[in-house]
Every structure is written in structure tokens, then in C-alpha cells.
C-alpha positions as CSV (number, residue, x, y, z in Angstrom):
1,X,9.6,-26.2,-18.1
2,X,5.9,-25.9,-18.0
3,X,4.8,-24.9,-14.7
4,X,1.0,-26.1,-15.9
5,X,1.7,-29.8,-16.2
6,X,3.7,-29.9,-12.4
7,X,1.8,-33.3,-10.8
8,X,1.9,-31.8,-7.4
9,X,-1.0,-29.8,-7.8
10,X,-4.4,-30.9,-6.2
11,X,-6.2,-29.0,-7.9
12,X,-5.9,-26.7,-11.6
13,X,-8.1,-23.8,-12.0
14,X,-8.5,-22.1,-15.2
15,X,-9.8,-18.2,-13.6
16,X,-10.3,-16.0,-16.6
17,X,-12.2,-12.8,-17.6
18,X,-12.7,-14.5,-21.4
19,X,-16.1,-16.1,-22.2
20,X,-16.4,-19.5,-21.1
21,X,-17.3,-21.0,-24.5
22,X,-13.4,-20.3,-25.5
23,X,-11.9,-21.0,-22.1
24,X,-13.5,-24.6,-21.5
25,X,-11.6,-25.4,-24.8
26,X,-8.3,-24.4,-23.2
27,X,-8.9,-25.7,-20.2
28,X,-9.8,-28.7,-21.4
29,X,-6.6,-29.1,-23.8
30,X,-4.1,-28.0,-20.6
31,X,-6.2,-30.6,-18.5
32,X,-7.5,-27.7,-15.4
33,X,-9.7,-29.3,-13.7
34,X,-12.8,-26.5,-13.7
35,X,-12.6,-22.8,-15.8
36,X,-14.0,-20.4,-14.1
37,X,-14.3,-17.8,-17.3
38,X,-17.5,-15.0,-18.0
39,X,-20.6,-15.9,-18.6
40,X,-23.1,-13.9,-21.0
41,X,-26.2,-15.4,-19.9
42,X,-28.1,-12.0,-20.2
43,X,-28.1,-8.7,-21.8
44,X,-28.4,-7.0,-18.5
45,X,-24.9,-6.3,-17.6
46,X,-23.7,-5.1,-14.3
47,X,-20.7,-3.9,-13.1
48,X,-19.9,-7.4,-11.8
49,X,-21.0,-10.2,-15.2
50,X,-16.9,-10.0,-15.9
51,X,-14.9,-12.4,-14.0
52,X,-12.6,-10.2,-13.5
53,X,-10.5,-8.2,-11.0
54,X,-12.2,-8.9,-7.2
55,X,-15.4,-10.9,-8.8
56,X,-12.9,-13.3,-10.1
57,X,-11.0,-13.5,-6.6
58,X,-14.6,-14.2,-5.2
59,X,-15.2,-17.3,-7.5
60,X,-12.4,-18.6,-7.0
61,X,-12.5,-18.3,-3.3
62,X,-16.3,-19.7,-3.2
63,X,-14.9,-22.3,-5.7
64,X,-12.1,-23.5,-3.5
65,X,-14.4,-23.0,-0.2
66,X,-16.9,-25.8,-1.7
67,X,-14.1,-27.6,-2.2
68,X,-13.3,-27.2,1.6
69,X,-10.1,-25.8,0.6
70,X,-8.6,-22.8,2.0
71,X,-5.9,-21.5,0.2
72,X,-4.0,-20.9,-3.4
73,X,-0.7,-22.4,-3.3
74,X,0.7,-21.3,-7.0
75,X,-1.3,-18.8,-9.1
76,X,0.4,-18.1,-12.5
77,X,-0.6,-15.2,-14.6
78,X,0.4,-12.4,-16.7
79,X,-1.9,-9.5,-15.6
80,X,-2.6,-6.8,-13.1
81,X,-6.3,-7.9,-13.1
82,X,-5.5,-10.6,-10.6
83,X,-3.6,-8.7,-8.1
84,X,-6.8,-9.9,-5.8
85,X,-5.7,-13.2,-6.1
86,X,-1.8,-12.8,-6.0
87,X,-2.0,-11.3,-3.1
88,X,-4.1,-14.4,-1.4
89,X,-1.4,-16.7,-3.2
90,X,1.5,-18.8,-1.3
91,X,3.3,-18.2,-4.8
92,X,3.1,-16.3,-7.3
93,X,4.6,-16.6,-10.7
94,X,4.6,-13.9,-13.3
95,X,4.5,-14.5,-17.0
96,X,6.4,-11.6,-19.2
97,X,5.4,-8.8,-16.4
98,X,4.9,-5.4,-17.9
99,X,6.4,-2.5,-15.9
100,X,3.3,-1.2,-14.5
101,X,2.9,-5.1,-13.3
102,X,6.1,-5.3,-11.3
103,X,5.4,-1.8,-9.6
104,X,2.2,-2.8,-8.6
105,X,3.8,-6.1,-7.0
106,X,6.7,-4.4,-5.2
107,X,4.5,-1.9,-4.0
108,X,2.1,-4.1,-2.2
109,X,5.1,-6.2,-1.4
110,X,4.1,-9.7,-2.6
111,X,7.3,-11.8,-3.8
112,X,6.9,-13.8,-7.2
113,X,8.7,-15.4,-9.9
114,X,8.7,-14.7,-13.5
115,X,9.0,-16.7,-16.8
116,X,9.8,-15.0,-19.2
């Protein structure tokens, strides 16, 4: 089963802290419908250029907001980073959780799936 060719979803958003040059090419080959990856477009760098963590929950939220929708109905990821988003997310499914991963989820009480 891959969950990333389901035809129910309205959207597909590829959200990822790696440079955009490599993600369009993924996202592009899985057929997402925007990549939201990191941009490099000075040499200034603040504590926010990585779309990561909450910035990445933030443009994904403004992304979804122009979009004039309001909510993420399956997120699927494999990292601690987006614990922002899973816990905005109507479902959540994990791929190979570490153990730090699964704490982090039970503690903040958010149910999910995995795939191994």
C-alpha cells in the first residue's frame, strides 16, 4: 500500500526542510501538487531560512489558508520535526518511528498510525 498515491486527497503537499532544487524533483516524480522545501536565496541566514519545525507548520498553514482550506486531513512523515503539524493533523501516520518519536506522540497525546 502506498498511502501517497490514495485518490481521495484534494490536495498533496510535499513540506520538507531539504532545499527545494532536490525536493521539486520528488515531488514532481510522487505527483504532490506544490513542495514547500528551503530556500537559499541569501547568505544571510536567520534562525527561520529552514523550513523546518514551526516555520514549516506556518507555510503550510499560509499555504492551505490561500487555498481557503482550513485543515490537514492525513500528514505522513517520519520525524519529530513536524510534531507542529501532527499535532494540527486529523491523521497522522508515522513512517518507521524511532523511540524518541513515539514518546513525543504519546506524550502530547496525538493518536497515529505507523508503516513500517
Amino acid at each position: 500500500m502506498n498511502i501517497l498515491n490514495y485518490e481521495t486527497f484534494h490536495i498533496k503537499i510535499l513540506a520538507t526542510a531539504a532545499p527545494t532544487c532536490y525536493a521539486n524533483i520528488i515531488a514532481k516524480k510522487e505527483h504532490f501538487d506544490i513542495c514547500l522545501g528551503t530556500d537559499f536565496l541569501d547568505s544571510n541566514f536567520n534562525s527561520t531560512f529552514e523550513n523546518s519545525k514551526k516555520t514549516k507548520k506556518e507555510n503550510v498553514i499560509n499555504f492551505l489558508k490561500d487555498k481557503k482550506l482550513n485543515e490537514i486531513d492525513t500528514l505522513v512523515t517520519d520525524h519529530i520535526d513536524d510534531l507542529p503539524l501532527m499535532k494540527l493533523a486529523k491523521r497522522t501516520i508515522i513512517i518507521k518511528p524511532s523511540e524518541n518519536l513515539l514518546n513525543q506522540l504519546k506524550q502530547f497525546s496525538i493518536s497515529f498510525e505507523v508503516i513500517a
